[in-house]
Structures are given as C-alpha cells and as structure tokens.
DOFI-971088 format. One line per field, with one value per residue (C-alpha): residue number from 0; x negated, y, z negated. Coordinates in steps of 0.1 Angstrom, whole numbers. Layout:
// DOFI-971088
pos <- NUM:...
east <- X:...
north <- Y:...
up <- Z:...
// end
This chain:
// DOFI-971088
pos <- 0:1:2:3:4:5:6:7:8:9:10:11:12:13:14:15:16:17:18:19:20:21:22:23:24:25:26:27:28:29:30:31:32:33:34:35:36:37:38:39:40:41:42:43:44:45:46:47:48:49:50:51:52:53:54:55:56:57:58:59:60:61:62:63:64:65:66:67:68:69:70:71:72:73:74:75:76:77:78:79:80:81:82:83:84:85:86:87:88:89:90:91:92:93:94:95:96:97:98:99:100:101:102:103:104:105:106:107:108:109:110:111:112:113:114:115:116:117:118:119:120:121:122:123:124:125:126:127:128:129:130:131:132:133:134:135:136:137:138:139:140:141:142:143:144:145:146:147:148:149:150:151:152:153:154:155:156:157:158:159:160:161:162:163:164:165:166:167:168:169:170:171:172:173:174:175:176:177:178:179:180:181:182:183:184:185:186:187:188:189:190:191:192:193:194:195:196:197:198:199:200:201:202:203:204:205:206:207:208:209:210:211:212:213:214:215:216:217:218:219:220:221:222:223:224:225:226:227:228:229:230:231:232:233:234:235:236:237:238:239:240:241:242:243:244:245:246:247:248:249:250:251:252:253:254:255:256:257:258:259:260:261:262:263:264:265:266:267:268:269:270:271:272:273:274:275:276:277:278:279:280:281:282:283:284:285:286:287:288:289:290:291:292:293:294:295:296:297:298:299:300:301:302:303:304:305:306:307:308:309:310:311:312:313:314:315:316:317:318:319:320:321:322:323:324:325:326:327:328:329:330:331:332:333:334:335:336:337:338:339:340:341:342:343:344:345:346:347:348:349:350:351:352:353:354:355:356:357:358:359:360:361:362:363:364:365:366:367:368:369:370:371:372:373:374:375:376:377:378:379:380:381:382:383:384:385:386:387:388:389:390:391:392:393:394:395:396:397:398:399:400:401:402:403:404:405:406:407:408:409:410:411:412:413:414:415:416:417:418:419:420:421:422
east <- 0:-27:-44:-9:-7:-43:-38:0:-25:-48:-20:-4:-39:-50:-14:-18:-54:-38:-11:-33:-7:-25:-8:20:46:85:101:127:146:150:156:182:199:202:211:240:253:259:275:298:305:313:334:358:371:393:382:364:361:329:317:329:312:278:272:276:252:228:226:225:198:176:183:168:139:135:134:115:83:86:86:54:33:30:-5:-19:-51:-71:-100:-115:-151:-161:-191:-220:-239:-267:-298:-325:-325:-334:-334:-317:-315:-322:-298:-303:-286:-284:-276:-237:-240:-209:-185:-159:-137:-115:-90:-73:-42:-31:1:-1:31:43:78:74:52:22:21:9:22:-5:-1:-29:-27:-54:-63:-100:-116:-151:-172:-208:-243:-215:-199:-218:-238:-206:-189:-216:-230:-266:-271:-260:-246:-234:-249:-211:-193:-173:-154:-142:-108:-99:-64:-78:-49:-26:-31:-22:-29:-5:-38:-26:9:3:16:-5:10:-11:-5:-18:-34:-46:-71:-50:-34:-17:-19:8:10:-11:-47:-82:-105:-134:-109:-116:-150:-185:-179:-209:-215:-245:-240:-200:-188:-195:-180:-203:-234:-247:-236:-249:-228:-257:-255:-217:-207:-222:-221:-206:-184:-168:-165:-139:-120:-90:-63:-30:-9:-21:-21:-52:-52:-80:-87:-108:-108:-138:-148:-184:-165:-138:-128:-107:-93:-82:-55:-49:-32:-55:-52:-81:-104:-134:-118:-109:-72:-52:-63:-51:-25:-4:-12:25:28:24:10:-3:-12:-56:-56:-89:-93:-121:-133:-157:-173:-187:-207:-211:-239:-249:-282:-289:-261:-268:-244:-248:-227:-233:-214:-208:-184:-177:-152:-136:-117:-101:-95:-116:-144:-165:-199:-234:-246:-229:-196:-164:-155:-159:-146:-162:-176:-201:-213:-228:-244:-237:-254:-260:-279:-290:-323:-322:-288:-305:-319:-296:-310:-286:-292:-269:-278:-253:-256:-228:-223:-255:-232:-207:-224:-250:-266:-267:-283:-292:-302:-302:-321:-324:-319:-296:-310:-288:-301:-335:-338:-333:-304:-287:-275:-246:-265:-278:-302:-301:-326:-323:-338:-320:-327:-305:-317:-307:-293:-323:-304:-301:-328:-349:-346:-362:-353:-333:-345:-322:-344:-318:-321:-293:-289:-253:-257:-224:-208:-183:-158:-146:-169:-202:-227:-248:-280:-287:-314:-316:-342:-338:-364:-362:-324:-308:-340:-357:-394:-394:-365:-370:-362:-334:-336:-298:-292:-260:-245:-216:-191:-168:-134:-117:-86
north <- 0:23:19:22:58:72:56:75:103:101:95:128:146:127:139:174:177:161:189:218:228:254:287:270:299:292:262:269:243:265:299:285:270:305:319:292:295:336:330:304:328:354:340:322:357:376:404:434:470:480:500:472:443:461:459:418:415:442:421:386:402:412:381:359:383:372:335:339:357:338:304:319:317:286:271:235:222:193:172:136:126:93:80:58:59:38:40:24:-7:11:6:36:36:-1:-14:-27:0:-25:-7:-3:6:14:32:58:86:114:130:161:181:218:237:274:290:325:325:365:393:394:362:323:289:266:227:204:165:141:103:85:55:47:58:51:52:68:35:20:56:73:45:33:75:61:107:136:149:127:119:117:148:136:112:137:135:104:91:56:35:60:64:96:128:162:179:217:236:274:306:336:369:404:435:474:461:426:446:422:393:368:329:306:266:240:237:241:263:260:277:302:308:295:294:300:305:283:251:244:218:184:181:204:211:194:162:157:177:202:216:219:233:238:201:208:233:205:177:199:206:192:200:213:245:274:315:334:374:390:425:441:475:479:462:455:445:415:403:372:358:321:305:269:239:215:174:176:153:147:126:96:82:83:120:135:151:151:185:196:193:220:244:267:247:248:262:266:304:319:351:358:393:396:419:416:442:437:451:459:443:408:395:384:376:380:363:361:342:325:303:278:245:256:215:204:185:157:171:156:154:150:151:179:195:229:245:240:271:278:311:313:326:318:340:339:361:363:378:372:360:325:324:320:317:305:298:290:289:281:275:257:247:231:217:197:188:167:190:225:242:236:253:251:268:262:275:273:274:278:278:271:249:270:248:234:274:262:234:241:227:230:221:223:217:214:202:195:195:171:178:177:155:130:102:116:154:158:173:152:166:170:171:173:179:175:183:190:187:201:189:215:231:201:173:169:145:151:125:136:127:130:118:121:121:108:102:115:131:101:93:64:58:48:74:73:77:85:83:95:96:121:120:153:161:185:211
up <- 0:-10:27:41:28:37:72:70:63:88:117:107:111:142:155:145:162:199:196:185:159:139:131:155:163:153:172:196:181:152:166:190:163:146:182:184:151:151:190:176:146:164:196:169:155:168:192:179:193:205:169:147:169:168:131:130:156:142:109:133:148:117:107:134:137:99:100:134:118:83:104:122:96:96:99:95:87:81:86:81:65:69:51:45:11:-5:-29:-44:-72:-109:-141:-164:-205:-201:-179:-144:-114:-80:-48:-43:-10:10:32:25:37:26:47:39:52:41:49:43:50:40:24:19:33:19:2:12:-3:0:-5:1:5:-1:5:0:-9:-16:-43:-28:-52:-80:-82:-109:-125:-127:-146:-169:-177:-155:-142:-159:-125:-96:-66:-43:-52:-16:-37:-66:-53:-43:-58:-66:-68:-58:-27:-21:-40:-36:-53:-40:-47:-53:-41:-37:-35:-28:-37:-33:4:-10:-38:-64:-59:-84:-81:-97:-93:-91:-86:-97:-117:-93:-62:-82:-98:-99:-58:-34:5:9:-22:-27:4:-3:33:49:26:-3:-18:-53:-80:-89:-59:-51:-86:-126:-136:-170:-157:-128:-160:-175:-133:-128:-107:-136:-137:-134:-133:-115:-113:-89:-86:-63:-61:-41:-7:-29:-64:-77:-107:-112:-147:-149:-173:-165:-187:-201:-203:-227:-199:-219:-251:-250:-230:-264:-275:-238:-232:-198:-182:-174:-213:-237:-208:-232:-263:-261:-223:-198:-199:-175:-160:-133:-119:-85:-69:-29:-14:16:21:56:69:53:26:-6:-39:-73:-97:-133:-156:-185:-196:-224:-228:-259:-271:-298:-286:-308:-318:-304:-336:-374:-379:-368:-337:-320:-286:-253:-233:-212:-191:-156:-129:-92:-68:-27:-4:32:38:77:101:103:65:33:-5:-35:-71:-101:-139:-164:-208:-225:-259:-273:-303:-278:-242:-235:-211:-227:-196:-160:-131:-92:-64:-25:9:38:73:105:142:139:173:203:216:188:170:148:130:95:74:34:5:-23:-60:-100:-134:-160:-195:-218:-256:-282:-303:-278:-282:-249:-240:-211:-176:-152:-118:-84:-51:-20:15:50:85:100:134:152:181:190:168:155:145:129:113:88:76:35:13:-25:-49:-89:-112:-149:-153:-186:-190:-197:-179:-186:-163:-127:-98:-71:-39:-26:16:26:64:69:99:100:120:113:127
// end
C-alpha cells in the first residue's frame, strides 16, 4: 500500500510535467460554467427593461472576472530525486557500522493558490523510501549529524505525508506578511543560499541546517510574522506547537494538542547588502523548545535554546562563500556548539554554465560530560551537473572524522548519487 501511494505520487507529477501545468490559467470548463449558469439565470425571469437588466449583468460580470483571476493563480510544482547511497565498514562507540547501501527517492508536489489578493495557500505532499548510510547511524546515535538529510521527510509507513498547509497573507506592499498553518521552523530561519537543499546542494545535515536546531524541526501549527521595512533588512518571529520530539514516546505530546502549552518560539534578523552588486545575507536568531528537557549530567530538567548565525555572500557572479555557527544549551544537548564553512561554485567549465560545485567543512563538539569530548569533523564535496531546466545529477562525497567526537573511532567515507526532475 505504502508503494501504491508514492507511485499515485509520482503519476500525478509525471502527468503534470507532460502537460506543463504550472501557473496554469483558469479552465474553460469552469468559466463557461459560470457563463451558463448567469445566462440560464437570467433567460428564466421575466423580461427586464434596459436600466434594470444592466445591473444583473454588471454584478454577473464582476463576478466571473473574480473567479477567473482567483482560479489563475494557480500554480503546480514538483520534482522527483532518486538515489543511490553507501559507505564504508566502521566501528563507532564499540559497535560494528556495516555498509547499508541502498537506493531511495523522494517525490514532492506543491499547490500554491491564492484565495485573496495578496495572499498564497501553500500545500505540499510528500512520499519516499530509503534511508541510505543513516539506516543504521541514525537509529543506533553512531554521528551527531546525519549523513542523508534527503530522507528527513519520508512518511515511513505512511506512505504519504501532507507535510505543508499554510496561508500567507502580505501586507503594506509585501514589507510584512503573516503565516498561519502548518509547517516548519526551518521555512523560516537558519535558511541559506548556498547550504539548505538536500536536493540540490549538500547532503549531510551540517551543511543543510544547525544540527541541534533540525532535532527539534517538525512540521506542527504554526504563526510566522516578517517584517521588512527595508529592501536591505527583515525580521521574522516564529510560534509553533511542540510534540516535545526529543523525550521519550510516552512524554510527547500530539502536536495539534495544547497548541500553546511549552511552544517553539524563534526570532531571526537579516541583513542583505549587496556590495557591488553581489548579494549576501546575514542572519541572526535564536530560539527555544520551551519543554523540559533531561539534563546531560545529574539530575532535573531545563529548557532548550540555542542562538545562531547563518550567513552567505558572493564575492564574484561564479563564486559563493557560507558559514553557520550556532551554541545551545550546554546543560541539555550533547553538542553545545558547532560550526560550518564552504563554498559554492557555478560555471567554472566554459560549456557546462549552470552546473555548480560545493565544498564544504564542519565540526561538532561534543558535551564535556560525555565520556569523549572531542570534535566530530564534516568534510563534503558535490557536483550538479544540469541537463536543461529540468533534471540533474549530482556525484557527492563525505568523509567524517572521529564520530561522537571520539578518535578512537573509525572514519566514514559516505558516496552518494543524486538524480533530480523536477517542474
């Protein structure tokens, strides 16, 4: 049943590629219906003079040019990754890690529709299986970030995920805009242009969000406020329900229940110069999971929080440079700080201008009251090559050095093959 679904999936993506229906204008199914509907209305009643008659069809009229541009706004979109993923034999905190390797895919398809000027419903639906070198370190805690952030998503048994339902509505000429629904704190901060699409750019977690930060994501209710009042300055606030992820089953809580009762709160600033007509982005923010969370060491419970830094900035059109930092509380997470740096590369061969090439280097460091302390190190490199505007593969390579901070631990080497289409 589960395949059944995702293949349901994929049909209705494959179908909405052959037909190019993207931003698809009203059909003419629907506006003749309106059209039928007011003639029928209005042949049925008794005969009108000419100054009573025009009033009907005036508000007719304004009517069907209503529906006409509402239905317009349709847009669809979507995309496939398939994927191969494998690693080396090691042995972490004692215990033997063989090689999982495997195949995967995720498909996605998102409806955006606006209901009302000036605002967008956005629903998202998901399907995946395949969990790659994450199948076994995930489960039995071998990293301290992932290696497959491309599998975050998947529904598991489910089969299919509605992860997305949110409207976004603008006001004062989109310089604020309010979110309501449900989705994710990371739509909304720690983002970054060159390290935040497992699809596209990196895979391993360090690289695609704060590691800490994505253990406490989840897709719940939520209310986002950005303001921007400059063209150079934004500032977003998050409030989001919490299922309390990081205790154990019986301590969660479903996240539809009690909305409010020990919420995610967050707030990010950005600044976004662009020095010479290169862009960059500056981020801030800091944020809580307001649930009581056991201690590392001795006994009681405090909050989780954490603050960061994501920032991004082209110093040439081909060249891109990104780095994140982020400290969270020493007293409840096993990695208190880590850091990321790298670079993003597009249209270095003369004939092949849209492919891009990223590295890219982090370190997590473990807890001091955890038996080893040390750095766990993040080495990545890919290369997308494009084919068109719609499909691309992309060869990746990671290699981690003492996992959980332990030397003493053998290193991974992760491979990863990435096959993109997308609408």
């Amino acid at each position: 049943m589960k395949m059944k679904k995702a293949l349901l999936l994929l049909v209705a993506g494959l179908l909405a590629i052959s037909y190019k229906v993207t931003c698809s204008p009203a059909p003419a199914f629907a506006l003749d219906s309106v059209g039928s509907e007011a003639s029928i209305a209005h042949s049925s009643g008794p005969e009108n003079s000419a100054g009573t008659e025009a009033q009907p069809q005036q508000a007719e009229s304004g009517l069907r040019e209503e529906i006409q541009e509402r239905l317009g706004t349709l847009c669809i979109h979507g995309g496939v990754v398939g994927f191969y993923q494998g690693m080396t034999n090691a042995v972490i905190a004692g215990r033997k890690f063989r090689n999982p390797d495997g195949v995967g895919f995720v498909a996605d398809l998102e409806l955006g529709f606006s209901p009302l000027e000036s605002g967008e419903m956005t629903v998202r639906i998901h399907a995946g299986e395949g969990d790659g070198a994450d199948r076994d370190l995930e489960a039995e805690g071998g990293l301290f970030a992932d290696v497959n952030t491309i599998n975050d998503d998947n529904p598991g048994d489910d089969g299919v995920r509605l992860l997305d339902v949110f409207y976004t509505q603008t006001f004062l000429d989109g310089k604020l805009s309010l979110s309501v629904g449900k989705t994710e704190p990371l739509g909304f901060i720690d983002d970054n242009a060159f390290a935040n699409d497992e699809y596209a750019q990196f895979v391993g977690k360090p690289f695609v969000n704060n590691p800490v930060l994505d253990s406490e994501n989840e897709y719940a209710p939520l209310v986002a406020l950005c303001a921007a009042p400059t063209e150079a300055w934004a500032v977003t606030v998050v409030l989001q329900s919490s299922s309390r992820p990081l205790l154990d089953e019986d301590q969660q809580k479903g996240s539809f229940e009690r909305v409010f009762d020990k919420p995610f709160v967050a707030a990010q600033a950005a600044f976004k110069p662009a020095p010479a007509g290169l862009e960059g982005n500056y981020r801030i923010y800091g944020w809580a999971q307001t649930y009581d969370h056991p201690r590392i060491a001795g006994e009681g419970s405090e909050e989780g929080w954490g603050i960061g830094l994501s920032l991004d900035q082209k110093i040439h059109e081909k060249v891109g440079l990104f780095g994140r930092f982020g400290y969270q509380n020493e007293d409840v997470y096993e990695v208190p700080w880590f850091w990321s740096a790298g670079a993003n590369l597009k249209g270095l061969l003369p004939a092949r201008e849209e492919d891009e090439w990223g590295l890219g280097i982090a370190g997590l460091k473990a807890n001091d009251d955890l038996e080893e302390d040390g750095m766990e190190l993040h080495l990545e490199t890919y290369w997308r090559f494009c084919f068109g505007e719609h499909l691309a593969v992309t060869p990746d390579l990671q290699y981690v050095v003492s996992p959980l901070g332990d030397e003493g631990n053998d290193g991974l080497v992760i491979g990863t093959l990435r096959a993109e289409a997308f609408f």
